[in-house]
C-alpha positions in Angstrom: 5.4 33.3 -48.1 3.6 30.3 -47.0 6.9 28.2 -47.2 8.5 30.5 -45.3 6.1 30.7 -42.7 6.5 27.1 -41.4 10.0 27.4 -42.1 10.7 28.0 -37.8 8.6 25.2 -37.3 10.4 22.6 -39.1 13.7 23.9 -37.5 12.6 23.7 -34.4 11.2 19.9 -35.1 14.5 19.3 -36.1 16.1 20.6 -33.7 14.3 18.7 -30.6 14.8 15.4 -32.8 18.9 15.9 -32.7 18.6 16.6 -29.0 16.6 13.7 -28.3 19.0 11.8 -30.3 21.8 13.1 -28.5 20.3 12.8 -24.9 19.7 8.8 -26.0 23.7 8.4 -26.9 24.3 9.3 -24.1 21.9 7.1 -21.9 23.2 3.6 -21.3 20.7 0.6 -21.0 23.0 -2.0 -18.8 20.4 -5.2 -18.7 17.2 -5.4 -20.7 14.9 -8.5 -20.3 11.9 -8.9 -22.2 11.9 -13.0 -22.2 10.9 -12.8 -26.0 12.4 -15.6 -27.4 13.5 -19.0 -25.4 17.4 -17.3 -25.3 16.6 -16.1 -22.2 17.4 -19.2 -20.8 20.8 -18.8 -21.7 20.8 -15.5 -19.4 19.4 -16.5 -16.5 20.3 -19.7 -13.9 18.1 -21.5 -11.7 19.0 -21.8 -8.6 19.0 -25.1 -6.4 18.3 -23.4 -3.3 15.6 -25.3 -1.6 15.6 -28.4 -3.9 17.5 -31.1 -1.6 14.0 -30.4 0.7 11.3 -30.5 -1.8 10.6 -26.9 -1.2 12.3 -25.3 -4.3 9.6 -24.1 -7.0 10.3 -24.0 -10.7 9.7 -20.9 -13.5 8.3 -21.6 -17.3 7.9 -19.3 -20.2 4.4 -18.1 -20.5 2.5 -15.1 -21.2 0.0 -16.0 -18.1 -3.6 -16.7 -18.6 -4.5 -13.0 -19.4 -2.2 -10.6 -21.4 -2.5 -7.8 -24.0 -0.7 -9.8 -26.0 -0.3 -13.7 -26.0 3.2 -13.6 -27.5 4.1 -11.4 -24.9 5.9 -13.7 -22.2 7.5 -13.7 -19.3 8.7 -16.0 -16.5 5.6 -17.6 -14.2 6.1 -19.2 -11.1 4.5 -22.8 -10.9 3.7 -25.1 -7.8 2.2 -23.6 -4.9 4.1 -23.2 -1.4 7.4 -23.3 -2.8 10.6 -21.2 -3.1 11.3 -19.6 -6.3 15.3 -18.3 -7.1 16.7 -17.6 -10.5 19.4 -15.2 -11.4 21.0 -13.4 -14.9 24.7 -12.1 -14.8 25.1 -8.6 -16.4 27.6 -6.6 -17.1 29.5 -5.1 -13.7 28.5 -1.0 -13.3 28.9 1.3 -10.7 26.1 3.9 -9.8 28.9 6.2 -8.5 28.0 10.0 -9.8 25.1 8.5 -12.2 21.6 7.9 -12.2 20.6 4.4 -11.7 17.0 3.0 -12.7 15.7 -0.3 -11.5 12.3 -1.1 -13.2 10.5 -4.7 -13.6 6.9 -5.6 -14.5 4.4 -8.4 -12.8 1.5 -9.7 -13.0 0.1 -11.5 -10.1 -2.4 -13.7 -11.1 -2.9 -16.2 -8.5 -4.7 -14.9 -5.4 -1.4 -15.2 -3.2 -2.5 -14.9 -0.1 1.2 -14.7 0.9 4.3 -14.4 -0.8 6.9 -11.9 -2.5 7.1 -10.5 -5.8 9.7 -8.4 -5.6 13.5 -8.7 -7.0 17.3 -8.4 -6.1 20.3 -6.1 -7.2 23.3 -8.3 -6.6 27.5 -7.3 -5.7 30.2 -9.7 -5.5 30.4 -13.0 -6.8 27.5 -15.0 -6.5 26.9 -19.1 -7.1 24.2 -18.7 -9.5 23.3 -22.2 -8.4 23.5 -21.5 -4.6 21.2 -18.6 -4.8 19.0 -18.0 -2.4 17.2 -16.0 0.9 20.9 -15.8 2.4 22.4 -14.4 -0.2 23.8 -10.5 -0.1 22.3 -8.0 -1.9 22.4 -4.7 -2.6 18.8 -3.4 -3.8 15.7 -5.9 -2.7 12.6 -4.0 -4.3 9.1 -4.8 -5.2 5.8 -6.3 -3.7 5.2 -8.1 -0.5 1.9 -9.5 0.2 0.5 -11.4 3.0 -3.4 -11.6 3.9 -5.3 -8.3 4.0 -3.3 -6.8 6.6 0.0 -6.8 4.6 0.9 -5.1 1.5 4.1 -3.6 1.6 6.2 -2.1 -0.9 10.0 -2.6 0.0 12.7 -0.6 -0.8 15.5 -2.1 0.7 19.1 -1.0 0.5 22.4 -2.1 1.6 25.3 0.1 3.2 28.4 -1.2 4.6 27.0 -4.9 4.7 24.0 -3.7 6.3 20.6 -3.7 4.9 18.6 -0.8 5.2 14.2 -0.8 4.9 12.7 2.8 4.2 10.9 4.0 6.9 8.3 5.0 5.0 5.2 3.0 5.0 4.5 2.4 0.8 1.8 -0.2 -0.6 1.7 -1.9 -3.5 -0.4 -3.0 -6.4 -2.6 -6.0 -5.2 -5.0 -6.3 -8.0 -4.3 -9.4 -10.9 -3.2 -7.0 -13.8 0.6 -6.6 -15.0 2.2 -3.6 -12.8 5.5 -2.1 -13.6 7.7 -0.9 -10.3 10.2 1.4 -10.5 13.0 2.5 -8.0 15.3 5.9 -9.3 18.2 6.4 -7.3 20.1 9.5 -8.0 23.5 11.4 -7.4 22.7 13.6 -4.7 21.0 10.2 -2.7 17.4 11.8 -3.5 15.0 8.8 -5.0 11.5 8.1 -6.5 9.4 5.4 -6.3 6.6 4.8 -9.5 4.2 2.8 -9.8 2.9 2.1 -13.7 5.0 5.3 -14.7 3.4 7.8 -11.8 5.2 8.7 -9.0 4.3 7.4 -5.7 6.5 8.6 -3.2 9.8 10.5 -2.9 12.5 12.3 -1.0 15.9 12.2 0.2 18.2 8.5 1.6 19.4 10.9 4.6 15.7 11.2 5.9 14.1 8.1 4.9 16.1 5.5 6.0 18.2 5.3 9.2 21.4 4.7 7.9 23.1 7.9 9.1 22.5 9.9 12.1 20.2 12.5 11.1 22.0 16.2 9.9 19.7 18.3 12.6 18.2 17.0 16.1 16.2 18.9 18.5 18.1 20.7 21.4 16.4 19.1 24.3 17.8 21.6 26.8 16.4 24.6 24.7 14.3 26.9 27.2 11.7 29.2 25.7 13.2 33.1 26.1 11.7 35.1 28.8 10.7 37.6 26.7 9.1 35.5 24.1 5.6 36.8 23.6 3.3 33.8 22.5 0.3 35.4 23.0 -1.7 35.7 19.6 -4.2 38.2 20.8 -4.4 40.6 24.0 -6.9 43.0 25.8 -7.2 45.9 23.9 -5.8 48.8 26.3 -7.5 51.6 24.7 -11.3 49.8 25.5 -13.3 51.5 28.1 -16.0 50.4 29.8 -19.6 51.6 29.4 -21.2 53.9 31.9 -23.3 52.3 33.7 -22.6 48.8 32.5 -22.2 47.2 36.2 -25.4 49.0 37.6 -27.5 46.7 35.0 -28.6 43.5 36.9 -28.7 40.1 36.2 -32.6 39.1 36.5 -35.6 41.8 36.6 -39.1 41.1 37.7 -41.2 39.8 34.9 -43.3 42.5 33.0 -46.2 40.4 31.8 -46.5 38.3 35.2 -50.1 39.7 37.3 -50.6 38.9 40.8 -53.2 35.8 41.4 -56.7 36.6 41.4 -57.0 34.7 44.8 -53.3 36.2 46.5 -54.5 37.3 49.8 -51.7 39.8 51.4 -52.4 39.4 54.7 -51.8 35.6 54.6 -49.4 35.7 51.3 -47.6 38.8 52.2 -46.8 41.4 49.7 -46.8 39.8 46.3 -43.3 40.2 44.1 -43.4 39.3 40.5 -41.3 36.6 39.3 -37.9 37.2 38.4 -36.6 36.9 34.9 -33.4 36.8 33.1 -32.8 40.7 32.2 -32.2 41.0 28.3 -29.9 44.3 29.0 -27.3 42.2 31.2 -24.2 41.3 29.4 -22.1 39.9 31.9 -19.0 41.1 33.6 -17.4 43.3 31.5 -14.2 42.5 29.2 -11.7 44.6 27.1 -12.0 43.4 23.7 -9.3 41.3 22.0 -6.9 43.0 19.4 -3.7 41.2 17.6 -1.0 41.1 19.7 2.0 43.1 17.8 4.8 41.4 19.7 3.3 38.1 18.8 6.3 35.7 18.1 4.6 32.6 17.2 4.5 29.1 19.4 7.6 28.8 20.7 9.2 25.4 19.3 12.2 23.6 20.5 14.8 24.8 18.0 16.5 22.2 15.7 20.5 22.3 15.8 23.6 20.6 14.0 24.0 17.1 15.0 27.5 16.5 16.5 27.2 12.8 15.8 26.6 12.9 12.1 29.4 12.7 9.9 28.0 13.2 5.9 29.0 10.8 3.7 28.9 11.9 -0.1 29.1 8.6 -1.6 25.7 7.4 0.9 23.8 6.6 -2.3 26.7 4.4 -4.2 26.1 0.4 -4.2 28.7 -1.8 -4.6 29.0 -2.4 -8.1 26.1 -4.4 -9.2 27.1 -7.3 -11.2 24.0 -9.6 -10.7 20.0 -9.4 -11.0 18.0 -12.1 -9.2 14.6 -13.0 -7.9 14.3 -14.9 -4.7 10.7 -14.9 -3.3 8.1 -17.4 -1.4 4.9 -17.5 -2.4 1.5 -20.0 -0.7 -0.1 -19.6 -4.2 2.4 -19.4 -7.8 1.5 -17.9 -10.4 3.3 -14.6 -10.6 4.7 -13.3 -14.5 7.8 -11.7 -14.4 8.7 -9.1 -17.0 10.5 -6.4 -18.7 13.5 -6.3 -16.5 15.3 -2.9 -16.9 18.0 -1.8 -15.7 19.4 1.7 -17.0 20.7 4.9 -15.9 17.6 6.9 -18.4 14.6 7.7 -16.2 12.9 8.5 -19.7 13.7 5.6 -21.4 12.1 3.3 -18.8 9.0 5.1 -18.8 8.7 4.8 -22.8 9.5 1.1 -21.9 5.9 1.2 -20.1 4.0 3.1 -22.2 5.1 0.6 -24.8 3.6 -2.3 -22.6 0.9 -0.4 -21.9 -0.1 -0.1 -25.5 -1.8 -3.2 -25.0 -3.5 -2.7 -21.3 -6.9 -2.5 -22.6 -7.2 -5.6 -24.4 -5.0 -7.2 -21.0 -8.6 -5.8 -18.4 -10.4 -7.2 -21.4 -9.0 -10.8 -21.4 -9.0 -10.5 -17.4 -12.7 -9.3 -17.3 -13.5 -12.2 -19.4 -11.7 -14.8 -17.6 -13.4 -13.6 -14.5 -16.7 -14.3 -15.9 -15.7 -17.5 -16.6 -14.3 -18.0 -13.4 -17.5 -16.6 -11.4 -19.6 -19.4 -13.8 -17.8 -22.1 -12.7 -17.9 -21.4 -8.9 -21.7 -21.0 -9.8 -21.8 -23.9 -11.3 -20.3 -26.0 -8.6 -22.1 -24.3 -5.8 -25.5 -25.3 -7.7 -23.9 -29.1 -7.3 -23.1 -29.0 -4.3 -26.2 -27.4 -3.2 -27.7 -30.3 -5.2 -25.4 -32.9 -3.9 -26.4 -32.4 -0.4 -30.4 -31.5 -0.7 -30.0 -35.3 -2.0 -28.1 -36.1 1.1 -30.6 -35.0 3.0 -33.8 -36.5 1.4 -31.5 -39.7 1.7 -30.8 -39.3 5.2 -34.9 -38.4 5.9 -36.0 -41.5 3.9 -33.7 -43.7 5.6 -35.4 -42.1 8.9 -38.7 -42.8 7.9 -37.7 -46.8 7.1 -36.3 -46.9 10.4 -38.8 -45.4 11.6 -41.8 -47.7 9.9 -39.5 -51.1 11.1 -39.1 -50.0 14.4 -43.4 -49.4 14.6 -43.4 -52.8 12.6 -41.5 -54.6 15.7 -43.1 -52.8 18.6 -46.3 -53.7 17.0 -45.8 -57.3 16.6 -43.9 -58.2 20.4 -46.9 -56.2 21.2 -49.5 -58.9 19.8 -47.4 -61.6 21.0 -47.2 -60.5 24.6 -51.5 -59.9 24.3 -51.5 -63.4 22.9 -49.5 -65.2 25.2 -51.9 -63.4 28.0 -55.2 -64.9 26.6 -54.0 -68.5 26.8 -52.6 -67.8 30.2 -56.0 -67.0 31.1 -57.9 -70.0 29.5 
């Protein structure tokens, strides 16, 4: 009987294993970097944008100078105030009637204070070597940071040879631990934005980015009807007022006041006690307020069809993507690169990050301890230069005081010389 009884469960095990399985066949990873072994180099070509002017920076292999796992590596960005462009050809797909996931990680370890970190879907041929800010693209997504002010997430796409920013205001990661960014782009031209595998933003390409007129506008010439009824509440008809309510005055003569002691009425006149506000008054009288039943609500200026938009169902197809790049600026290098994904599984690319993430604890360990290490140092070198310049300064003081001490030295002796030469004068 006890076999039996966990019979269903097995099945059912089973069961969501073989759909699983069959989900994955069906999934198609089109470019997977992980930089895990020096191969990559074979995949990807620097470009030499920049280089004839000394501006073009340069990437290595490395794992950065924290990580969960030190054989973990990626591309880093070396040399400060520099241009940075590399590019991998992959195999040419089309996001026409399928899901398309764009999903990187980085790390920015240098304190940038301004620069890019984000990277480029590619169409068309491309000179791998020419590479550079001019170059087409398709997607541009990721990290853009620039002081405190600045620290923009793009989502940039391109329709018709245009590019396109979301109008949406989204902010990125700006701490110095590895983030993974990820753009899902979908057949009905809805999208997500995560950040580290949790949703940050959402919606729709016809709303969030001006690239077609919009379905609905407002008619402008709209009138509100003359019978529209916007009143929420009105007098109650049915209220009555009080008998006697308007014969109750405003102010009666004050109970408790007593006439002087020393009021004389033939020089004071009759005496009147002081008036006083009259507890009983209530004020003009008002029909209470009862819900208005033809209440229609605020009027609002009605939204209708929008004569110049035209739909286009294929607003959310790229040009077939045949290239992924990264072309970014940065004041301060340092930036990792990693896990490159591109995919048309949603699911797949978040187990791709909880993978990475295995390791996050021991990465905020290794950062927490090179911060210490880091806050030591610039401890240490304020102290010296604290120490460095009280020396300065005693220097500076004593070299006052010999000045001082030579200058007394001199006035002192023209001053016996002059009290000298007067004595002889005088004999």
């Amino acid at each position: 009987m006890a076999k039996s009884k966990h019979k269903p469960l097995l099945v059912t095990s089973f069961l969501l294993l073989l759909f699983s399985l069959i989900c994955s066949s069906f999934a198609e990873i089109i470019f997977e970097e992980r930089f895990e072994e020096d191969g990559w180099q074979s995949r990807w070509v620097r470009s030499d944008w920049k280089r004839s002017e000394g501006k073009a920076g340069s990437f290595k292999h490395a794992a950065g100078k924290w990580n969960g796992d030190p054989d973990d590596k990626g591309i880093q960005t070396t040399t400060d105030a520099r241009h940075f462009a590399i590019s991998a050809k992959i195999p040419e797909f089309s996001n026409k009637n399928r899901t398309l996931v764009l999903q990187y990680s980085i790390r920015l370890e240098q304190d940038i204070e301004c620069g890019g970190g984000y990277i480029k879907l590619l169409s068309g041929y491309v000179n791998q070597k020419k590479f550079g800010g001019d170059t087409p693209y398709s997607v541009m997504f990721g990290p853009d940071i620039c002081g405190t002010q600045t620290k923009k997430l793009h989502v940039i796409v391109s329709y018709q040879g245009q590019n396109y920013p979301i109008k949406k205001d989204l902010q990125c990661e700006t701490d110095k631990l590895t983030h993974f960014y990820t753009f899902i782009l979908r057949p009905d031209a809805s999208y997500s934005v995560l950040i580290d595998g949790r949703e940050r933003d959402s919606g729709s390409m016809y709303t969030d980015w001006d690239i077609l007129p919009p379905r609905k506008i407002k008619a402008v010439n709209a009138k509100k009807p003359a019978d529209w009824d916007d009143r929420e509440y009105i007098d109650d008809p049915n209220d009555v007022k009080p008998e006697g309510h308007d014969s109750i005055s405003r102010e009666i003569p004050d109970p408790k006041a007593k006439e002087p002691h020393d009021w004389d009425e033939e020089e004071d006149g009759l005496w009147r006690a002081p008036k006083i506000p009259n507890p009983a008054y209530k004020g003009p009288w008002k029909r209470k307020k009862i819900k208005n039943p033809n209440y229609k609500g605020k009027w609002k200026i009605p939204w209708i069809d929008n004569p110049e938009f035209e739909d286009d169902p294929d607003l959310y197809v790229l040009k077939p993507i045949k290239y992924v790049g990264i072309e970014v600026w940065q004041v301060k290098a340092g930036s990792v690169y990693d896990n490159i994904l591109i995919c048309d599984d949603p699911d797949y690319a978040k187990k791709v990050v909880e993978e990475v993430f295995a390791n996050r604890e021991a990465e905020k360990e290794a950062f927490e301890e090179a911060e210490k290490v880091r806050k030591a140092k610039e401890e240490e070198e304020a102290q010296r230069a604290r120490e460095e310049g009280e020396r300065r300064r005693r220097e500076r003081g004593h070299d006052r005081r010999d000045r001082g001490d030579r200058y007394r030295d001199r006035y002192k002796k023209r001053r016996h010389d002059y009290m000298d030469d007067d004595y002889h004068d005088e004999l």
